[in-house]
N, C-alpha and C positions, 0 to 999 in steps of 0.2 A: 620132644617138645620143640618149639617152634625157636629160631637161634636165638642165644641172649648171651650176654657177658656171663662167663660161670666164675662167682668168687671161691675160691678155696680158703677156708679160713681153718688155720689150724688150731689145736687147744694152745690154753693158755698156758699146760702145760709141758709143750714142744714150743721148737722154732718151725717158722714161714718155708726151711725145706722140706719140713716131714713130707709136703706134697709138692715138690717138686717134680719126681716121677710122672706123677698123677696132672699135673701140668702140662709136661711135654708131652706124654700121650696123646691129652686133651690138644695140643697143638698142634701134633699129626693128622688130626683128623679134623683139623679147620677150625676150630674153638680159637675163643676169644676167651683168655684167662686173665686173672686177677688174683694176684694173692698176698691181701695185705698182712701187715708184720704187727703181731698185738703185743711183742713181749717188752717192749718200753714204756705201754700207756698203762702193765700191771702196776700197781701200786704208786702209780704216777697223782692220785689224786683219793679225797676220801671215799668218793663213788667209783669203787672199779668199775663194774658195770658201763655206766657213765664214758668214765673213760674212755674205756673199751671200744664200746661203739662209736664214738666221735671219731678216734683214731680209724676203725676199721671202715666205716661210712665216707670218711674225707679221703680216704684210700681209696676207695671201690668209685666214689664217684668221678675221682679225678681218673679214671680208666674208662671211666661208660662209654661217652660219646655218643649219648643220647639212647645206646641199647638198654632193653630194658636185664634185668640181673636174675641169676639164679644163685641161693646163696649157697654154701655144700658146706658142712661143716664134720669134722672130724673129732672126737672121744668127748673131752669136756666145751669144745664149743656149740656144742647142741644147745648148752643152757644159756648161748651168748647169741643166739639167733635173732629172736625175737629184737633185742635192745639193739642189735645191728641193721633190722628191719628196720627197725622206726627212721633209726639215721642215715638210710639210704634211698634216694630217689629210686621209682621204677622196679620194684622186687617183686618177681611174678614166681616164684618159686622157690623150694627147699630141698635140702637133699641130705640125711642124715646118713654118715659112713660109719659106723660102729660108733654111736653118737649117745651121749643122753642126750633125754628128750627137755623139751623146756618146761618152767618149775616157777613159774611166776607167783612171787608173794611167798617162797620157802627159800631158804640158802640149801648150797649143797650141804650142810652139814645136817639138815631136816631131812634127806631124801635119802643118803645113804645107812646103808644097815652099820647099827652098831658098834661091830669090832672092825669097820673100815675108818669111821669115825678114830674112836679110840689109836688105830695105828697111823693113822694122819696127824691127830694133835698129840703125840708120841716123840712122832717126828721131828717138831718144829723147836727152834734154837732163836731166841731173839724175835720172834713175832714170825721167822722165814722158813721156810720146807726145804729140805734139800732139792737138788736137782729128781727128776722126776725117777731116772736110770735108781738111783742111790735107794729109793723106797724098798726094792727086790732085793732077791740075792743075785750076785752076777751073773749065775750063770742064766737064770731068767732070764735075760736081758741078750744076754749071747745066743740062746736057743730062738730069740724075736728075730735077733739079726745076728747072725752068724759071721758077716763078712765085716773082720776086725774092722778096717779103713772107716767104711759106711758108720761102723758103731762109734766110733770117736767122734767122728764128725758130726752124726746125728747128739751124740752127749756133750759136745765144746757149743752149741747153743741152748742147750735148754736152761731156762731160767730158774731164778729161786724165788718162785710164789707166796707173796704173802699168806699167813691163816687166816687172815681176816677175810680174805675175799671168797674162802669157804663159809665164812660166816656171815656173809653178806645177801640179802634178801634179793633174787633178780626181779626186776622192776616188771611191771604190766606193761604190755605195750597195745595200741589202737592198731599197729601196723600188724598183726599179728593174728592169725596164721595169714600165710601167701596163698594164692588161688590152689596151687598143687604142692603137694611133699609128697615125697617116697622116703625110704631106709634103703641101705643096703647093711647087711649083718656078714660082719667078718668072724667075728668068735663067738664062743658060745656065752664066754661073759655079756655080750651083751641082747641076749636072746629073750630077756624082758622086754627091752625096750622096743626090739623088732614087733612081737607082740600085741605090744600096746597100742605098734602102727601099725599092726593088723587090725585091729578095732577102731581106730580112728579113721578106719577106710584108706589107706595110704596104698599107693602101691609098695610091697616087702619087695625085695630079691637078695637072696642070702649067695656069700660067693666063699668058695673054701680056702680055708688061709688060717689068719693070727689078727691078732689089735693091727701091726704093724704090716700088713702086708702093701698098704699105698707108698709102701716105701721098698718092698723086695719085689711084688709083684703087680703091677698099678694096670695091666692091661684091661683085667677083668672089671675095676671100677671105672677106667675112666671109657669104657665101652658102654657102660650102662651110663653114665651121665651125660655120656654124650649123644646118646639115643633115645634118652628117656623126655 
């Protein structure tokens, strides 16, 4: 696609380095990155949502400089795309990395099955979820990322998520969809969603890995985003 500022927005459930990697690749090859930080504006206000996007939009636009944006979103900020569209001048495109897809007028808690539900509000202590790592058993978590350093690091940011903001309906947006989106599918969890953006006319391109490979192995995403 033709150059644009590429935002990497990470979920709400990680910190701003999950894509780091995926960053400096993108900078290797002459990209112009962006990657705003959403885990302050969670629960910052009654409308996460809302929030969300103010923070992530006043971020991305304070980086444009007039380019027009690609937005790229990683696991649960698929469902924050849209509301980060609307607050973003100039968004000509999307790019979902092992993503849900957007869900406007249901909460996450309407779109997920069941017994995912159920061990989600299980979880939660005082209105809050543990850290993201803490849901699994460790060694899940170790088998993602294997190299100790990286896994601390990546666990000494992750935030503790509201439930409510699983409970919270994502808003409609007028900005929404951008001229082009693609998927790229990292694991087979999320091999619906790739799918559905097979149907949706999207371009797929599925790359072999885990959820977390934009953090052990970033070359192969950030060669498709930066070519696509």
């Amino acid at each position: 696609m033709a150059a644009s500022l590429i935002a990497l927005v990470h979920s709400p459930l990680t910190g701003p380095s999950a894509w780091t990697p995926v960053a400096e690749a993108l900078r290797r090859r002459g990209r112009t990155v962006a990657a705003p930080t959403l885990t302050e504006a969670i629960g910052a206000a009654p409308s996460h949502y809302g929030a969300v996007a103010a923070s992530a939009g006043r971020q991305i636009t304070e980086a444009v400089q007039g380019e027009a944006v690609t937005l790229v979103a990683h696991s649960g900020a698929g469902a924050l795309l849209p509301a980060i569209a609307e607050a973003t001048p100039g968004v000509v495109g999307a790019v979902f990395v092992d993503a849900l897809l957007p869900h406007p007028g249901e909460s996450w808690f309407a779109t997920a099955p069941e017994p995912l539900r159920e061990h989600v509000r299980a979880l939660a202590e005082g209105g809050l979820l543990p850290k993201w790592t803490d849901w699994f058993p460790p060694e899940a978590i170790a088998e993602l990322l294997p190299d100790p350093r990286l896994r601390e690091r990546f666990r000494a940011e992750l935030p503790r998520v509201p439930l409510s903001y699983f409970e919270e309906a994502a808003p409609e947006s007028k900005a929404w969809p951008p001229p082009r989106c693609a998927y790229v599918r990292l694991s087979e969890a999320y091999r619906d969603q790739a799918d559905e953006a097979v149907r949706r006319g999207w371009r797929v391109h599925a790359v072999e890995g885990d959820h977390l490979s934009i953090l052990t192995d970033p070359e192969p995403v950030a060669e498709f985003i930066a070519r696509w």
